[in-house]
N, C-alpha and C positions, 0 to 999 in steps of 0.2 A: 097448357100445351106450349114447347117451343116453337117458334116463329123461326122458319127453316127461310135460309137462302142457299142458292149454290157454292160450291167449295172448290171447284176450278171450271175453268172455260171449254168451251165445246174443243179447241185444241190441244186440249190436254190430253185428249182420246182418239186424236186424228195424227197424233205424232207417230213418227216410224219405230220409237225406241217402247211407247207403249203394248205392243202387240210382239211383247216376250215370247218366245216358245212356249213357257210355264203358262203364260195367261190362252193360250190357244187350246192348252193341254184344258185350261180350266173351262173354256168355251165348249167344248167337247164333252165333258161330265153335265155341263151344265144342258144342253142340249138335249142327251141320253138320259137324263134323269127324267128330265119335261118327255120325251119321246115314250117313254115306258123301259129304261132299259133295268130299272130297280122292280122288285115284282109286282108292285100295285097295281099298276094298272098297265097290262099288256095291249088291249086296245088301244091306245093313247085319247089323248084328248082333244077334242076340234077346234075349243076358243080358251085362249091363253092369254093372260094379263101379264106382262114382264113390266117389270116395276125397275126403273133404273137402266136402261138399255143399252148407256155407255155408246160405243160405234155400230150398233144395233146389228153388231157379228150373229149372237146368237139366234135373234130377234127372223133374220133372215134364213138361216138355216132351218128354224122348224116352218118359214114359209114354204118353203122347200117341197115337203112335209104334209102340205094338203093343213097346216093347221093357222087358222085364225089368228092373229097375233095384234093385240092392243099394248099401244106403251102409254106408260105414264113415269114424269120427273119433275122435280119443281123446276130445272134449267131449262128454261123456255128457246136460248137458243141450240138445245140441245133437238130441237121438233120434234118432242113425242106428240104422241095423237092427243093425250092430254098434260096439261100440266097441274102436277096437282102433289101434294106431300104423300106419303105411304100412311099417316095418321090421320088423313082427313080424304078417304078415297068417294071420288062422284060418280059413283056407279051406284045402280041399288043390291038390292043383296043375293049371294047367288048370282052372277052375269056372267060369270067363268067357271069350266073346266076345272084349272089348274090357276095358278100363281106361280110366277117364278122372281125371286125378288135375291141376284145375287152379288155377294159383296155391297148390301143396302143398308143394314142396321146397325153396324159400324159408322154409320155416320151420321146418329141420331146421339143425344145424350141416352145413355142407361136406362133413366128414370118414363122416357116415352116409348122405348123397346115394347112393353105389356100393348101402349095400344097400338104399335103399329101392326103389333101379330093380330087381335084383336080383330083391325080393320083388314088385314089380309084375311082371317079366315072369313070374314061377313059374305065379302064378294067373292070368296069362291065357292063352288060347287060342289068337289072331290077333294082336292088337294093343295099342297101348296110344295114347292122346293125353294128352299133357303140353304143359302152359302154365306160361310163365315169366314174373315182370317183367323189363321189360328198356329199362334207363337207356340213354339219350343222348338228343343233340338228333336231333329229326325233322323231313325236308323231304320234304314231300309232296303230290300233288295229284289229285282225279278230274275224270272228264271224263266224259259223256254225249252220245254221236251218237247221232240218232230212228235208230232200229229197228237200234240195235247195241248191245252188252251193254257197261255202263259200265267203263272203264280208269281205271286207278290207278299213280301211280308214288310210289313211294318210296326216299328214301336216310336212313339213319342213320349218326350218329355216334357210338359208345357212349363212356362216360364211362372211359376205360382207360387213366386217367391220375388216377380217383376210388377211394380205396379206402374200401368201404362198412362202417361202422360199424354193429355189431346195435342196433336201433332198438325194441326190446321186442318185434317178432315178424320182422322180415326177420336172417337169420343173414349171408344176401347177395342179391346180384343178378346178374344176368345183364347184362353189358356194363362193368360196373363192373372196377375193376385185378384180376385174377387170373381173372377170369370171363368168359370170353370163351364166342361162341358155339360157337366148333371143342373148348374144352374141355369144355361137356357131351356134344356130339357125340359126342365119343371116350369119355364116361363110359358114353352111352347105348350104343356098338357094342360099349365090355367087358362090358357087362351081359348083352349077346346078342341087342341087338336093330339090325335093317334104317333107318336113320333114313329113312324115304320122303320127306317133307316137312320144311321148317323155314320157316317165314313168317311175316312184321311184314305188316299190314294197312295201309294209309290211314287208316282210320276206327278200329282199335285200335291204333295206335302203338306205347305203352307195355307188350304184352306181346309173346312170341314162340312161337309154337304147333309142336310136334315131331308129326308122325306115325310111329309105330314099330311096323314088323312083325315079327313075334317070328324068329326064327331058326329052323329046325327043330334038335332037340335030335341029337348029334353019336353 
């Protein structure tokens, strides 16, 4: 197993240029996915592991929420409630709900991806939500008819013909040569989990959002 350190400073996430429109839009998905707004699970969930919590935007908003919210990071001046890697998690098994672990496994090598899913599905309960980036060109549009809920269409081209080069924190990407989306899919079903959802946005593009029901254990 890689020997993780952190990849930028607690300031890299308390900057004003960080908190893009685009990364709000994706605070938002990210939020509604963990809330129930995908169909698994319409009750939502009471205790929630966000793994990576970044300026702990979203982290707050489902406190909001009535729900439970535990962070874990290895960036200790980052103050999660633990510090600890996504591949070696100290919880025992089953202590959550949900998982939400987004924009996280882009910054592990490839080769430890399997057990960080692994270790994500242990300690959860129900589910997990993972966010991915994810290269290519995008063509897209919405639409708005009065008193009809607004549509969206989207196609992508991912770059799978680009092989991505680690760029001091992305190990890789998601659409990029060897990285396709049907290859985390199959990471995510050996891991042992249901992939419910897989979705690109209109309005978030650039990542791609997994919803994963755990499997009942065999």
């Amino acid at each position: 197993m890689t020997h993780f350190t952190a990849q930028v400073s607690k300031d890299h996430y308390q900057a004003i240029s960080y908190d893009t429109k685009d990364r709000w839009v994706s605070y938002w998905y990210q939020a509604r996915a963990v809330m129930g707004y995908l169909p698994l699970h319409s009750g939502g969930p009471k205790q929630v592991l966000e793994i990576g919590p970044g300026n702990k935007t979203v982290g707050e908003a489902l406190k909001k929420q009535g729900i439970t919210v535990t962070t874990a990071d290895i960036a200790e001046d980052l103050n999660p409630d633990v510090v600890s890697s996504v591949t070696d998690l100290p919880f025992p098994d089953n202590s959550f709900d949900g998982v939400l672990a987004a924009e996280v496994l882009e910054h592990l090598p490839f080769d430890d991806v399997p057990l960080a899913l692994a270790e994500i599905r242990r300690v959860a309960r129900r589910f997990a939500v993972v966010s991915l980036p994810h290269a290519g060109y995008v063509f897209s549009c919405e639409f708005k008819v009065p008193l009809m809920r607004r549509r969206e269409f989207i196609r992508k081209l991912p770059f799978f013909w680009k092989k991505h080069a680690f760029n001091g924190e992305h190990y890789w990407e998601l659409g990029t040569r060897g990285y396709s989306v049907a290859r985390i899919k199959k990471m995510m079903a050996d891991a042992g989990f249901a992939v419910r959802e897989s979705q690109i946005h209109a309005d978030d593009p650039s990542h791609c959002f997994f919803l994963l029901e755990k499997f009942a254990e065999k």
